[in-house]
C-alpha positions in Angstrom: 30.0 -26.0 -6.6 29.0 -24.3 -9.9 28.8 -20.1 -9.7 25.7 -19.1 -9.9 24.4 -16.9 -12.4 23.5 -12.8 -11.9 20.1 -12.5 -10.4 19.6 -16.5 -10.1 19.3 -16.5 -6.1 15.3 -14.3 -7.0 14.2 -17.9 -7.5 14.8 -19.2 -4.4 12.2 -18.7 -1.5 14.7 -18.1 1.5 18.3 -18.7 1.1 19.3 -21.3 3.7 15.8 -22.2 5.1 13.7 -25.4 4.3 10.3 -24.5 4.2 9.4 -27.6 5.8 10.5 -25.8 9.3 8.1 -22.8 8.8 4.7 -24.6 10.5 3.0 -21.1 10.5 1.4 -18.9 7.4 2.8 -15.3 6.2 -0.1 -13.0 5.2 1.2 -9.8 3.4 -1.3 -6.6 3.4 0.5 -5.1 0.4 -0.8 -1.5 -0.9 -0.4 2.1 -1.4 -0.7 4.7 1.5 -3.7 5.5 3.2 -5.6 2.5 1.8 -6.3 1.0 4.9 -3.9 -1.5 5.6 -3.4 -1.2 9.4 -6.8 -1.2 9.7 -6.9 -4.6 8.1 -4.6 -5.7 10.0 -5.9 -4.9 13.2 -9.1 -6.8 12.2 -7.3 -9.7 11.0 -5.2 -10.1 14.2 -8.2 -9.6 16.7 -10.3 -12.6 14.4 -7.3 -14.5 14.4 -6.4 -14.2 17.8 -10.5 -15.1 18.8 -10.0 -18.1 16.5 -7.2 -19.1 18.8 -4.5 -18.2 16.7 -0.6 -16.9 17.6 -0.1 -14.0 15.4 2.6 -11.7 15.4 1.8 -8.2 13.6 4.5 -6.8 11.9 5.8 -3.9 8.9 7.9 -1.6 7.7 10.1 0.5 10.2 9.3 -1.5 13.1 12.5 -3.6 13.5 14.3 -3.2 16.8 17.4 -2.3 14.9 16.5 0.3 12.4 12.6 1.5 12.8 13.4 4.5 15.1 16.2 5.9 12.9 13.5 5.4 9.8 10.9 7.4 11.8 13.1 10.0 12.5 14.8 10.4 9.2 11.4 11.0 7.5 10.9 13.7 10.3 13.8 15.9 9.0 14.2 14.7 5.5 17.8 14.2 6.3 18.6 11.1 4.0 18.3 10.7 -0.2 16.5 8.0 -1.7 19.3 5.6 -2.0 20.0 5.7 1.9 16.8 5.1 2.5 16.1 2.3 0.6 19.2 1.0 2.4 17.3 2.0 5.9 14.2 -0.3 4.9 16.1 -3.1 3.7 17.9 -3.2 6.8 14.7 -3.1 8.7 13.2 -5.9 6.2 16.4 -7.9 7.1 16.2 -7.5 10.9 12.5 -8.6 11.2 12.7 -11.3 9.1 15.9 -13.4 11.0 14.7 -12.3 14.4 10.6 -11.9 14.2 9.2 -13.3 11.3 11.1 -16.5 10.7 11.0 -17.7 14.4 7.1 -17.1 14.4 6.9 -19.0 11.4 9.2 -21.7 12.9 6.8 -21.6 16.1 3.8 -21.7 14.4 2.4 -18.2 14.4 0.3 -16.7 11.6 2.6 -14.0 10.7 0.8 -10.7 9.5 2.8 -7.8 7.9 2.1 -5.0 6.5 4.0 -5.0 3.4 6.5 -7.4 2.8 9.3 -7.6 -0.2 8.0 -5.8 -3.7 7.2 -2.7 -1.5 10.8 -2.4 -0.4 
């Protein structure tokens, strides 16, 4: 196996994962605060849904495993920049092994509200 070079493994999709297992469709609400995107979202899910769609609505600081610390640090100010960038990407990591690629495995039509640039 050849080393790969820096940066090379940005051309790959997911790392791991044929995308001939994901059966469902990711749709990404991408956009800058107070825009709407929620809003969208809830819209999109309740047509969906009626349509007889599974959908699983998902974003940022919502993973089991790191959204309530995010809340709470952005109540007191308590981390820099650089920590919480760290805090987001582990949320981004947690909801996509153990929410977003099993919907998309299943079938669903996963929504999210903001996805990989925002990070």
């Amino acid at each position: 196996m050849q080393p790969r070079q820096p940066l090379e493994f940005y051309s790959e999709i997911l790392s791991g994962i044929s995308l001939a297992e994901l059966h469902g469709k990711l749709i990404v609400i991408d956009g800058p605060a107070s825009v709407g995107r929620s809003t969208q979202i809830a819209h999109l899910k309740q047509w969906l849904e009626d349509q007889g769609h599974a959908v699983l609505d998902t974003g940022l600081a919502r993973s089991a495993l790191a959204g309530r610390g995010i809340h709470r640090a952005k109540e007191g100010n308590t981390f820099g920049s650089l920590t919480m960038t760290l805090f987001y990407v582990t949320d981004f990591a947690d909801r996509l092994e153990n929410e977003i690629i099993p919907a998309l495995r299943a079938g669903f039509v996963v929504l999210t509200d903001r996805y990989t640039f925002s990070l």
